[in-house]
Every structure is written in structure tokens, then in C-alpha cells.
C-alpha positions as CSV (number, residue, x, y, z in Angstrom):
1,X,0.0,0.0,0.0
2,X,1.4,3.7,-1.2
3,X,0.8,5.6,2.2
4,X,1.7,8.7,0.6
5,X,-1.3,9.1,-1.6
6,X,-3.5,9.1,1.5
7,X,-4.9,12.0,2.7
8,X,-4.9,11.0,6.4
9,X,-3.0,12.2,9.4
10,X,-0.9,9.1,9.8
11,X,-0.2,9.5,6.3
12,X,0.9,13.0,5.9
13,X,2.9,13.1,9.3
14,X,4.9,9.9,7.7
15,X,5.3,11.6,4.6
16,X,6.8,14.7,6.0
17,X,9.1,12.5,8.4
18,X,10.9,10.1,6.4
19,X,13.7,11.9,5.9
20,X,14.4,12.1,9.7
21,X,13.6,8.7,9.8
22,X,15.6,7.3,7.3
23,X,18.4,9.7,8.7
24,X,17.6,7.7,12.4
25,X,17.7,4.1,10.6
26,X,20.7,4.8,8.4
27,X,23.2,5.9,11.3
28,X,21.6,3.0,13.5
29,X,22.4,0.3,10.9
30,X,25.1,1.9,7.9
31,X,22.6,0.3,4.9
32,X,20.5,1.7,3.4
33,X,18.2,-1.0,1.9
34,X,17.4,-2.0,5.5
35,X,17.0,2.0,6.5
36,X,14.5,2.1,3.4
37,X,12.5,-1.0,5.0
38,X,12.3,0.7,8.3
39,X,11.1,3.5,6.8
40,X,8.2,1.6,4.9
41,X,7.3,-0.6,7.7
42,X,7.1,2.4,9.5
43,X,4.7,3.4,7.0
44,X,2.4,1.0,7.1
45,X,2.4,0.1,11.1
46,X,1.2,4.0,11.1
47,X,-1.5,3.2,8.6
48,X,-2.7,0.2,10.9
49,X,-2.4,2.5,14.3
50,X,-4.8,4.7,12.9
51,X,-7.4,2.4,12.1
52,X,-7.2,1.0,15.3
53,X,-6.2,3.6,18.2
54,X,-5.9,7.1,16.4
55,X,-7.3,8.6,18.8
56,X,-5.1,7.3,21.7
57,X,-1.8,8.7,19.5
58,X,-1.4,12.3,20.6
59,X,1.7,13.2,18.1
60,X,2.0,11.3,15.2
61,X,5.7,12.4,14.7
62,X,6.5,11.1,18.1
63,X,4.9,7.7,17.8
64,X,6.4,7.6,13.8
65,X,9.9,8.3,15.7
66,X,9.3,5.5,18.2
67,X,8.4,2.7,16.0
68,X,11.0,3.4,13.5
69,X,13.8,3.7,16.3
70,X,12.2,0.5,17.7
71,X,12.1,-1.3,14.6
72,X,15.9,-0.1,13.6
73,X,16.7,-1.5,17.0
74,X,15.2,-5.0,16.5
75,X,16.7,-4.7,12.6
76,X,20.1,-3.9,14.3
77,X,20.0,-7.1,16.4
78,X,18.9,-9.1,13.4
79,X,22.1,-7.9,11.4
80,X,24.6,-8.3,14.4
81,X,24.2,-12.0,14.0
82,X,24.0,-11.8,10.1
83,X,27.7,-9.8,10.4
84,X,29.4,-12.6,12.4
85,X,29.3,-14.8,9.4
86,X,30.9,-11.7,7.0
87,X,33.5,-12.7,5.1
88,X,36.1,-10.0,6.6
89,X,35.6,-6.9,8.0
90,X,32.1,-5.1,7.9
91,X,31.8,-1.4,7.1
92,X,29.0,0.5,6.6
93,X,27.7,1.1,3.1
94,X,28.3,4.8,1.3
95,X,25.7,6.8,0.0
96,X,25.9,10.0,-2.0
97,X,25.2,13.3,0.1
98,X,23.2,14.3,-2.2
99,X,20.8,11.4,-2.0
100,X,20.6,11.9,1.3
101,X,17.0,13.6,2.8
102,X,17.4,16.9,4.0
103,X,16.4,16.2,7.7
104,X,18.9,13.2,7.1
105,X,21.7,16.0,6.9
106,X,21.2,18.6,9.3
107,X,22.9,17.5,12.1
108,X,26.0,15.2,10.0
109,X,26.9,14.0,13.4
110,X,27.7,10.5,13.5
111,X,27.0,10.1,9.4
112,X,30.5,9.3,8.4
113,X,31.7,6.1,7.5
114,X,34.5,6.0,9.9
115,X,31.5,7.3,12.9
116,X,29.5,4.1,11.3
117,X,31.9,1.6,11.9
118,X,32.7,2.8,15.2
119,X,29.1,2.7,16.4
120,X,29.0,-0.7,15.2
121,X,30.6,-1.7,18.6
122,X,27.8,-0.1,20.8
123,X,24.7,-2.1,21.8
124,X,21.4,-1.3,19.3
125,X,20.0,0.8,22.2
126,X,23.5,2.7,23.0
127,X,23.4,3.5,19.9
128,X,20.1,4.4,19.0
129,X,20.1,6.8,22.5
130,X,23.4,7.9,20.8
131,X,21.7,8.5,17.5
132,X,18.7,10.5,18.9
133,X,20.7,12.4,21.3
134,X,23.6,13.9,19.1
135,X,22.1,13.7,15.9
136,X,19.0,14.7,16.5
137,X,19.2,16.8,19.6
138,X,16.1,15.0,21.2
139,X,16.1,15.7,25.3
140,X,17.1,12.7,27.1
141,X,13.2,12.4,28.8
142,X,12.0,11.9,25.6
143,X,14.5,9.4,24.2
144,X,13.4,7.6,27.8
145,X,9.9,7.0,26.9
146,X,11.3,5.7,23.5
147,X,13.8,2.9,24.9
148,X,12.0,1.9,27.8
149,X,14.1,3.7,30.8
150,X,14.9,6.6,32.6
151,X,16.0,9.8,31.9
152,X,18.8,9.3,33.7
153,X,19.5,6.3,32.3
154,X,19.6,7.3,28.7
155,X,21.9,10.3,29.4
156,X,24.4,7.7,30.9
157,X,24.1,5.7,28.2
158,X,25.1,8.5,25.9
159,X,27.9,9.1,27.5
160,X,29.5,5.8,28.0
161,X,28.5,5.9,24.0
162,X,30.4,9.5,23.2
163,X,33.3,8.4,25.3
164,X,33.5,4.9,23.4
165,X,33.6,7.2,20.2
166,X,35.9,9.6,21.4
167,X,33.5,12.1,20.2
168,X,33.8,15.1,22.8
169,X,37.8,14.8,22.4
170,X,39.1,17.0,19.4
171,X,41.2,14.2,17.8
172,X,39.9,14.0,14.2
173,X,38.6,16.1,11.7
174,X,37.1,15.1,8.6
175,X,39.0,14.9,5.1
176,X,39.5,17.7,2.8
177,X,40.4,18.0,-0.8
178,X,44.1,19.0,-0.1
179,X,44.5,15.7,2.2
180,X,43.2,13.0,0.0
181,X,45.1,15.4,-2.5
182,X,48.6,14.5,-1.2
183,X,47.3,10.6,-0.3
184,X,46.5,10.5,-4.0
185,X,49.9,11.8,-5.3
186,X,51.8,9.3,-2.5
187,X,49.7,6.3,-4.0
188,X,51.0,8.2,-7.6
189,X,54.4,8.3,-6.6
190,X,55.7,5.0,-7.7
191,X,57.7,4.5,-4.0
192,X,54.6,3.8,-1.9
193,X,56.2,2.4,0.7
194,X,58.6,5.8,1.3
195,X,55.9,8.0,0.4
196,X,53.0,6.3,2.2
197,X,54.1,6.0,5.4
198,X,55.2,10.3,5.9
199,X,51.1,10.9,5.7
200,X,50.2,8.0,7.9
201,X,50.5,7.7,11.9
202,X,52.5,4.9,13.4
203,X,49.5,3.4,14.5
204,X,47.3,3.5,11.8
205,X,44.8,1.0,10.8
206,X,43.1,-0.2,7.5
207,X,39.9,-1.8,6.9
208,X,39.0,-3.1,3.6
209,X,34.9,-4.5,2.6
210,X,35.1,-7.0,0.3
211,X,32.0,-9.0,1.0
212,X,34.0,-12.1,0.1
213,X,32.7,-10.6,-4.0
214,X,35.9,-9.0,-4.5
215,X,39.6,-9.3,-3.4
216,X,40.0,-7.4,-0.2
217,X,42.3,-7.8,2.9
218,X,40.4,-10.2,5.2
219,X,41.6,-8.7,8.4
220,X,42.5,-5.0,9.0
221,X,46.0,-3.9,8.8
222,X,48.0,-2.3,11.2
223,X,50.5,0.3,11.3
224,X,51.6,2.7,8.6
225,X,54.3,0.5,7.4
226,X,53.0,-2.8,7.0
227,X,49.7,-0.6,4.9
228,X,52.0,0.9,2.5
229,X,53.5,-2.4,1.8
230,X,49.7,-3.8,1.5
231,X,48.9,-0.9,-0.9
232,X,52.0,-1.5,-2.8
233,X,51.4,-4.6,-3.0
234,X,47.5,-4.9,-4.3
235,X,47.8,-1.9,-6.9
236,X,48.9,-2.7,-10.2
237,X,50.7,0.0,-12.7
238,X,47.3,0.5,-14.4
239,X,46.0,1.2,-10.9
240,X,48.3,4.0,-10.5
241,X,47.2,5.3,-14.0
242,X,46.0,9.5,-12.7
243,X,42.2,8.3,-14.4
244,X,42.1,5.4,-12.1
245,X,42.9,6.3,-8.5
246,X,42.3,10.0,-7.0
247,X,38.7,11.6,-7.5
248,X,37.3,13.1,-4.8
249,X,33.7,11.7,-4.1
250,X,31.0,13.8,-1.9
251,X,29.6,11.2,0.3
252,X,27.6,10.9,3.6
253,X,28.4,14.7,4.5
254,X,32.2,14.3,3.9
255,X,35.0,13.8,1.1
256,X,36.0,10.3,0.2
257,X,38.9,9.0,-2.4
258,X,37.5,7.4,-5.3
259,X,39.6,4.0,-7.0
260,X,38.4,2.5,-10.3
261,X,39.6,-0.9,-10.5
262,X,37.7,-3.2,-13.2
263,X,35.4,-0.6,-14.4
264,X,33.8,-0.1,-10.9
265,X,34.2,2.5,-8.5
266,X,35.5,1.7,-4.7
267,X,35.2,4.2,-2.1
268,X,38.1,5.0,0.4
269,X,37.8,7.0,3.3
270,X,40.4,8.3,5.2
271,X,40.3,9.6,9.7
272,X,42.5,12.4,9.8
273,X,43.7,13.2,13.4
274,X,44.4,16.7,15.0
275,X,48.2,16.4,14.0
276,X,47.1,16.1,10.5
277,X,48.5,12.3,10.2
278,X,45.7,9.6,9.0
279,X,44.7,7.4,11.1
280,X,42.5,5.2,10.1
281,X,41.5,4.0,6.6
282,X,38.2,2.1,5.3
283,X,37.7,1.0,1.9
284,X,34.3,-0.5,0.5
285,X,35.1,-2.8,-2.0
286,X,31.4,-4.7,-1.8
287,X,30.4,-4.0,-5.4
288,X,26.4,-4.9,-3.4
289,X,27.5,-1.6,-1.1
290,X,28.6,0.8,-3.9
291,X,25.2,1.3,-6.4
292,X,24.6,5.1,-4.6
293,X,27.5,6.8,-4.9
294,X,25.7,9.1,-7.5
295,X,28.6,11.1,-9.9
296,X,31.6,10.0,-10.8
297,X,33.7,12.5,-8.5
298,X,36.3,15.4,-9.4
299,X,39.9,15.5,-8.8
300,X,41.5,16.6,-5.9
301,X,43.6,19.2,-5.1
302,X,47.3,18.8,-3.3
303,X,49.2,21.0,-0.9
């Protein structure tokens, strides 16, 4: 059933909040087919509500906000078991800012791929108080009545959450042009392994998505040297053609580093910390995780 060509309330209050929902659903799970489904079955549990209890729903957004954290929570749990059987490591899948809702990116707190991943540690309801809480500033009473506990509860689980993610401590910023800039021209150079390693920190770590589809590293790598050698080691001289490796892509509120291997298009994201080092990488490889990336990028500038 098409809820949005009804006229009724349910209807029009889940037509005007799908974009916060999917924005809810999307940082909750990283995928965005399964964001989409909570969105609809969001949808149509509203459609049923109303027939049966409409007039014991004060605020439709509310309720719509409830069951769609609710359901991205029991969705969440599903996938956590789904992800112990994932050939490698899992990372979130990438989606094109400009495909993102608008509500979706207001707030582009926890929207990045690196923030994904890292909230992939956190129990679904960490992360959902997380979610509602930093992304979409909703007071922690409120947030209570959705998960089931206190209002002191929820703010403690926020913390704990924030300080799991490091995200009060100024120790990362996000990637700009002139940074994946001078990562593109070190991958260019033809000496990765001297030129790799002078951008990277000592510690830092790769992750690489293959889905078991593609040829990716099935564990993450760790330390700048041993990831140079792994780059130098997986790219081939048509790799390190300029048309192949290097354009900038605009995705999930940041800058990734596009790389065209086999006539697809891989996304590599890179954590830059506060000393201007990167520390961590993630690549998506999963051709199944890279169908909305939307345009083909532009080239980046280095400094």
C-alpha cells in the first residue's frame, strides 16, 4: 500500500518524516536498503495505528519516531548476527550526500563512515540513545519514553557511548580535498612504501569491505608500514594510471577518495587526526555496497 497518496493524518505526518527517519535508521544500521525497509514498515504500522487507536496517538511524529527507532533497533539485532558470518571486515555502506533527505543531513553528526563503523561496537540501544541524542538533539526524557528507561539512564548511556567514540575529544577532523590530494599523489608516486608512510600515523589502521565478492584484505591492517606495503602490493601499474585512482567523491556529509579498479568504483575514506596524520583508513570494496555513490567525483587538489 502507497501511504503517501492518502490523505490522512498518519499518512501525511509519515510523509513529511521520512527523511528524519531514514536519517535515524541509516546511522543506526550503515545500509540503506534496511534504512529504506524501516522507513516503509514504518509506514504502514502507522497506517494500521490509525485504524485501530488514532485517537489514543497524541503526536504522530512522536509515535512515527518510536516505532522506526524500535524497529531499527530489532533490525540492528537481526544484522549483528548476520555480520558474524561476513567474510572480513564489515563497514558501513556509502551513500551520496546528495541522496541523502534533508532532515537526514542537518545535524551530519555520526554520518560518516569512519563514525558508522565505530558505532558498530555499541549495543542497538546505545546506539540508537546515541543516535537521537547527538544527531537529533532530542532531550534525554524523551528518548526515555522511547527505549523503555529513565531519563537518567539514557543520558548515561550516551555518555559511555560518546566516550566509546571519542567524540567530545578534538582528535579527528574530517578529510578535505588538499589531504586525500597528497594521499592520491603518495599512492602516484611509484615508492609507496617511502611515500606512504610520511602521511600516515605509526599506529594506523586499515579496513578493507570486500563482502567475500571481491579481493579485499580479510583482516585490517595495522601500522603505517605494513599498509603501504599492502597498498604496494594490491595496486597494479594500471592502478596507478591518474584516471584510475584519485577523485574526490561527496559522500555521507564528507570527502572520500574514489579508486576504479575493473570498471567499478571503490570508495576509500580516510580519519585524519588533529596532528594532521591519517589514522585510520576504510575502503568499500562490496560492489552490493557501492550502487549510490551518485557522480563519478572530481579530482583533488594537493598542498
Amino acid at each position: 500500500m502507497d501511504v503517501t497518496h492518502s490523505e490522512s493524518p498518519a499518512a501525511r505526518a509519515w510523509d513529511e518524516s521520512r527523511g528524519r527517519l531514514f536519517g535515524i535508521a541509516y546511522r543506526m544500521l550503515g545500509d540503506v536498503g534496511h534504512a529504506e525497509d524501516v522507513v516503509s514498515e514504518v509506514g504502514i504500522a502507522a497506517v494500521v495505528a490509525e485504524r485501530e487507536a488514532a485517537s489514543e496517538i497524541r503526536s504522530w511524529p512522536a509515535w512515527l519516531t518510536t516505532v522506526g527507532t524500535r524497529k531499527a533497533i530489532d533490525r540492528a539485532r537481526h544484522l549483528a548476527s548476520i555480520k558474524e558470518d561476513y567474510p572480513g571486515p564489515w563497514l558501513p555502506e556509502p551513500i551520496a550526500t546528495e541522496a541523502l533527505p534533508e532532515e537526514a543531513l542537518a545535524n551530519r553528526e555520526l554520518l560518516s563512515l569512519t563514525l558508522l563503523h565505530l558505532a558498530d561496537q555499541l549495543s542497538p540501544e546505545s546506539r540508537a540513545a546515541l543516535v537521537l541524542s547527538r544527531a537529533f538533539d532530542l532531550p534525554a526524557e524523551e528518548i526515555g519514553e522511547i527505549l523503555g528507561k529513565s531519563a537518567a539512564a539514557v543520558r548515561q548511556l550516551v555518555s559511555r557511548a560518546a566516550r566509546r567514540l571519542d567524540l567530545d575529544r578534538d582528535v579527528s577532523r574530517p578529510a578535505d580535498p588538499a589531504a586525500l590530494g597528497r594521499l592520491a599523489e603518495a599512492i602516484h608516486s611509484g615508492d609507496l612504501a617511502a611515500a606512504l608512510p610520511l602521511l600516515l600515523a605509526e599506529d594506523a589502521v586499515y579496513w578493507s569491505d570486500g563482502g567475500g565478492k571481491v579481493r579485499s584484505a580479510v583482516n585490517p591492517v595495522f601500522g603505517s608500514a605494513r599498509i603501504a606495503r599492502f597498498f604496494a602490493g594490491v595496486l597494479t601499474p594500471v592502478d596507478l594510471d591518474g584516471a584510475h585512482i584519485g577523485a574526490i567523491l561527496e559522500i555521507n556529509g564528507g570527502l572520500a577518495m574514489a579508486i576504479r579498479r575493473d570498471g567499478d568504483t571503490r570508495v576509500l575514506e580516510i580519519d585524519l587526526g588533529a596532528d594532521g596524520l591519517i589514522h585510520g583508513l576504510r575502503q568499500v570494496n562490496n560492489p552490493d555496497k557501492l550502487t549510490r555513490l551518485g557522480g563519478g567525483g572530481r579530482r583533488p587538489t594537493g598542498g
